[in-house]
N, C-alpha and C positions, 0 to 999 in steps of 0.2 A: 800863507798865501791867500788872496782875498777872492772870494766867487765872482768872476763876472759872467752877472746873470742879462744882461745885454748878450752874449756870448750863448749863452744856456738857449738862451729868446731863437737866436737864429737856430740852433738845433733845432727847437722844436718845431720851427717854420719848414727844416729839411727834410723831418720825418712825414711831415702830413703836404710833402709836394710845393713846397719854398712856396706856397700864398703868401701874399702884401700881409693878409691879415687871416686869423687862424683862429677862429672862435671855438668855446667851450666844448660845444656839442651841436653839431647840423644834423637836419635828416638825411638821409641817401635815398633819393630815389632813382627810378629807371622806367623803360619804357611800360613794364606791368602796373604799375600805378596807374599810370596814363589811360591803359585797356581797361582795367578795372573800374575806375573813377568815369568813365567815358560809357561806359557800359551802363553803370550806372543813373546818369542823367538821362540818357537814351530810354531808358525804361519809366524813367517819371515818378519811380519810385526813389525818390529823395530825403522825406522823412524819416521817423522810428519805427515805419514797416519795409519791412523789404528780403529778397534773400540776401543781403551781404549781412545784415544784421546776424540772422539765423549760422550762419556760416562763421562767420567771425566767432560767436557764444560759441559754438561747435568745437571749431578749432582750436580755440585757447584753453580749452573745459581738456582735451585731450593734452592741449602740448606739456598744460600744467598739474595733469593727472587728477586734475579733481570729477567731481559728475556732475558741478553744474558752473557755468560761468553766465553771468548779466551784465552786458554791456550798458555803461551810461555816459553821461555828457561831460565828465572828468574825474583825475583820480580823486579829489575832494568829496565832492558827491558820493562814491565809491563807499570812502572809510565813513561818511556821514552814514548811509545806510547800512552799512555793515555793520555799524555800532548799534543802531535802532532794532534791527533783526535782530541781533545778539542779545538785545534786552536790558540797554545802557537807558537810565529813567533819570529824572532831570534831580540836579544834587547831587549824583552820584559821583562818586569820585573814579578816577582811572589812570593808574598808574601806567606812564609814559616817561621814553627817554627826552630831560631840557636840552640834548643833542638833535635836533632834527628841523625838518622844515615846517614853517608855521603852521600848513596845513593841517599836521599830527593833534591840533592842540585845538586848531578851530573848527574840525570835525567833533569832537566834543563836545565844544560851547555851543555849535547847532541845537545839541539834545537839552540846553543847561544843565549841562553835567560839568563837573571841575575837571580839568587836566592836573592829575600830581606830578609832579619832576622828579626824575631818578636819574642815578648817574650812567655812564655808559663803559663800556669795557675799555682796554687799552689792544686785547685782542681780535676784537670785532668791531670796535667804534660804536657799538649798537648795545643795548638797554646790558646792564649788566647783573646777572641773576643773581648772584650771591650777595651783593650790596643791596640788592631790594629784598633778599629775606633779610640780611640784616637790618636792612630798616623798618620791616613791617613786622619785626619782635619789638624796636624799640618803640612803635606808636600804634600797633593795630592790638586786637582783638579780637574772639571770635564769638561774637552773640548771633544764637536761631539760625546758624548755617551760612553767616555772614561774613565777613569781614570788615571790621568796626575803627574808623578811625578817631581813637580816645582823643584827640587832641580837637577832633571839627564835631564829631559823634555823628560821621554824615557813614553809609554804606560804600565799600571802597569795591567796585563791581567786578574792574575787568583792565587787563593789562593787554596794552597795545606795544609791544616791540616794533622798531622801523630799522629796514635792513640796511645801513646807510651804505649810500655809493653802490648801493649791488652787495654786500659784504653781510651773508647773512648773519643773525644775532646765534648765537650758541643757545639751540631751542630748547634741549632735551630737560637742563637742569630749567631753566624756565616753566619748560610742562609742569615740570614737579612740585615747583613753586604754585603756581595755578592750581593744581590738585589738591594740594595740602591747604590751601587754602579759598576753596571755591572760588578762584577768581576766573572769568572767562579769558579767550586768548583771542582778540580778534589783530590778525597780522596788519601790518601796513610795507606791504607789498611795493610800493609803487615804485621803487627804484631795482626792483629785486627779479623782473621778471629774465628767464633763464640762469637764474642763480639754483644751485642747490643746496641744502643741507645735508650731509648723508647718505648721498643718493637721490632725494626726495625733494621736488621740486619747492620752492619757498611758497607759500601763500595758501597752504593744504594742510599747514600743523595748527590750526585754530578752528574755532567756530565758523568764522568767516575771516576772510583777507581782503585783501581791494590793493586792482594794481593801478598805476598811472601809465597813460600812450599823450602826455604832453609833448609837444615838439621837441623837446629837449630829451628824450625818452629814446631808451634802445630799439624801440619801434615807435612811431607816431600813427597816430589816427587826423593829426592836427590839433585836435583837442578832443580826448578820453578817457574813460575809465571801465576796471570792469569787479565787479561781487565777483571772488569765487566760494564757493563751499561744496560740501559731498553730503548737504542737510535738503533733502530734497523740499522739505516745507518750509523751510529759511528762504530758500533761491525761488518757490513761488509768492512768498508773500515779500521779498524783495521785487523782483519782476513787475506784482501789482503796484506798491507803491509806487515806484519809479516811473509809470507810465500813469499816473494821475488818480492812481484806486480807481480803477474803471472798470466797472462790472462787463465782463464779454456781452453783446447785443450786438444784432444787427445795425437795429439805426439808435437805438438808446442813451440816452444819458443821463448813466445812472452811477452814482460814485461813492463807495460804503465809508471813508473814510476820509480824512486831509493826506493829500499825495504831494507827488512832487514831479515835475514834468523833467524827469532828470534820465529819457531814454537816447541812448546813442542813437543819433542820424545813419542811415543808409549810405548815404553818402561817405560821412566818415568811416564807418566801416566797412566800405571797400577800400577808402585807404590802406585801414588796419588786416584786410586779408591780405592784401598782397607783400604790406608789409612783414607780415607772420612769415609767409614763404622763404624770406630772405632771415629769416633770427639765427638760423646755424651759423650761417655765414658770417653776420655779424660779429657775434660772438666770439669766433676762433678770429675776427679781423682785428678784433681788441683785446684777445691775448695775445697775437701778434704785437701788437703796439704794447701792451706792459712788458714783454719782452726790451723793446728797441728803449725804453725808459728805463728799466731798469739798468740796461746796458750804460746811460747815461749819465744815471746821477750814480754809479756805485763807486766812482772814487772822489764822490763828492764829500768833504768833510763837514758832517752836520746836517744832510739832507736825505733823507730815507723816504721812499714810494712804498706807502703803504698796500701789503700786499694779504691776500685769500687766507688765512685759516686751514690747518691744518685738514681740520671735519669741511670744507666747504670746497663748494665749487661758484665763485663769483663772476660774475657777464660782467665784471671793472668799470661798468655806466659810468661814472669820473674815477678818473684818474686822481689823486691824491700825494701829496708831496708833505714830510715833518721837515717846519727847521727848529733846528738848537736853536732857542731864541739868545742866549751867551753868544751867538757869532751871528745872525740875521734880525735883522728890523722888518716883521712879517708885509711892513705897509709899503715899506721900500723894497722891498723883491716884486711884492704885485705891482706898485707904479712901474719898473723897470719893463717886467716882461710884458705890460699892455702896451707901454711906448714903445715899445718894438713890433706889435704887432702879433703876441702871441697871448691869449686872453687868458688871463685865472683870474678871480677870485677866491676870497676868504669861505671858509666855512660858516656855516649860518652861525646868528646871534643867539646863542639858548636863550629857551621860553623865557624862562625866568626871571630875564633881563627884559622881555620886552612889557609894553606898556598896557595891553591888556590881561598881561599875566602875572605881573611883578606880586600880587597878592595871592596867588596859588598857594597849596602846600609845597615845599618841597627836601627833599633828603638831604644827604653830606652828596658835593658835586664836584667834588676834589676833581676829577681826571676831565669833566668836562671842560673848567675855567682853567684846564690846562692845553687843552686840544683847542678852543676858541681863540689862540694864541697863535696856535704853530703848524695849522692847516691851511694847506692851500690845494686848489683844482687848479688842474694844469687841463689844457684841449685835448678831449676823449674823446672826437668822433671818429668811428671804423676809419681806417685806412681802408683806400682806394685799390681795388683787385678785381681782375676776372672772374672771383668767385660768383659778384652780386653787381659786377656793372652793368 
């Protein structure tokens, strides 16, 4: 018997309150917002000085258990400097999952550093450890405390894991991998916040992490990011770059190095406080909804909602759908449910493929150009409750 995903479309329209049209991911706001943001402009302090700034660092540095967070002007920005802090120097190479959003890969080419391509798990969707030690027996080296890639003879520095959809990556064997092989671990965070591994909030098992508060983000600032680490001299010489290497002075202008004018607005971060208030709520509002999905597609034959890891605890930031491509045409399901008014999209194009990266290095990517196939987002934003109206 054949899916009708016309049929699927109106469900999806009945769980998020039968809207005409039912997009990927909205923000939720509410009257706090309004107080906050209001509060704000009223004080004049609109820029990258302010107390929502200070408040915001505060509060995310605590929710994410780290001891320092630095708010900036987006998640990009973020992984940009956290790679720089970390010590990423130009040629270097950095081993990353060709699973992920371009940003993963043009935070790098900031530094001119090479992005490598590894494959990603089938359990986590995210970088997968044991395929990147097997591949860096079959092309690395270890010279002067290095990590030496025979094939480019370029220094292979530092592995960036991206947690996709919220779904953290399996860190532990990774740590190990980075040990044995001096390579740093700077997280990319940015779909991941209120996710755990272990207990342990995501974006706190590396050097540094960086998350994203883009509109489309479990929380929004409108457009944000933020450094975390528990490196107290990383998070100040993050901090300085970020606000233009500006030597503290009264009236002075005096700047020790090339910065980058990359500090969050006051303004947006009183978005981002008020938004923080509401993340529990969130959160449990979108396990409620992987619930009502799951509920839906489970006697679907051939479609499976990719679901949390055993070791993890996921905030579900997209919802996620496999089909058997033997029984779905991936292009024809998502035409189907946009004509109807319930939005997905495909999963991204791996790097690999695209055109500023097609000459990277990259490993065996077996399970990736199998998942580029048969991923789709279905609309993940919180269901509507008196938890956070």
């Amino acid at each position: 018997m054949s899916t009708n995903w016309k049929d699927i479309a109106q469900q999806i329209k009945a769980i998020h309150g039968n809207k005409d049209f039912v997009p990927l991911h909205e923000p939720s706001f509410t009257e706090t917002e309004i107080e906050y943001v209001t509060d704000c402009i009223q004080s004049g302090w609109v820029s990258s000085v302010g107390k929502y700034v200070d408040q915001f660092e505060q509060d995310l540095a605590e929710y994410t258990g780290v001891k320092r967070a630095i708010a900036v002007v987006n998640g990009t920005a973020a992984l940009h400097i956290a790679l720089k802090v970390a010590g990423v120097k130009a040629e270097d190479e950095i081993f990353m999952p060709a699973l992920t959003f371009i940003a993963t890969a043009n935070a790098v080419s900031y530094l001119h550093a090479v992005p490598h391509f590894v494959d990603v798990s089938n359990q986590t969707l995210g970088l997968n450890p044991i395929k990147l030690e097997e591949h860096i027996k079959e092309i690395g080296e270890m010279k002067n405390g290095n990590l030496i890639n025979k094939q480019t003879n370029r220094i292979i520095r530092a592995v960036v894991p991206m947690h996709t959809f919220g779904h953290p990556v399996d860190l532990d064997p990774l740590i190990e991998v980075c040990e044995r092989y001096h390579l740093v671990l700077v997280e990319d965070a940015a779909e991941s916040l209120g996710s755990y591994y272990k207990g342990k909030h995501t974006g706190g098992f590396g050097r540094v992490g960086a998350l994203s508060f883009n509109g489309n983000k479990i929380i929004t600032t409108g457009g944000g990011g933020a450094i975390l680490t528990n490196d107290d001299k990383l998070a100040d010489y993050a901090k300085h770059i970020t606000t233009t290497a500006k030597i503290p002075h009264r009236w002075e202008y005096q700047h020790d190095e090339i910065g980058y004018n990359y500090r969050m607005p006051n303004l947006n971060a009183a978005l981002g406080c008020a938004q923080l208030e509401k993340l529990d709520a969130f959160l449990a509002s979108k396990r409620t909804l992987t619930s009502q999905y799951k509920q839906l597609f489970k006697d679907i034959n051939g479609v499976s909602l990719f679901e949390e890891s055993s070791f993890s605890i996921s905030n579900y930031w997209l919802q996620a759908i496999i089909l058997d491509d033997n029984l779905y045409n991936r292009d024809t399901v998502l035409e189907q449910l946009n004509e109807q008014g319930a939005m997905a999209r495909p999963i991204w194009t791996p790097m690999n493929e695209l055109k500023p990266f097609q000459e990277c290095p990259s490993a065996d990517l077996t399970v990736t150009e199998h998942y580029k196939k048969h991923i789709i987002n279905i609309p993940s934003t919180p269901l509507k409750g008196d938890n956070y109206d």
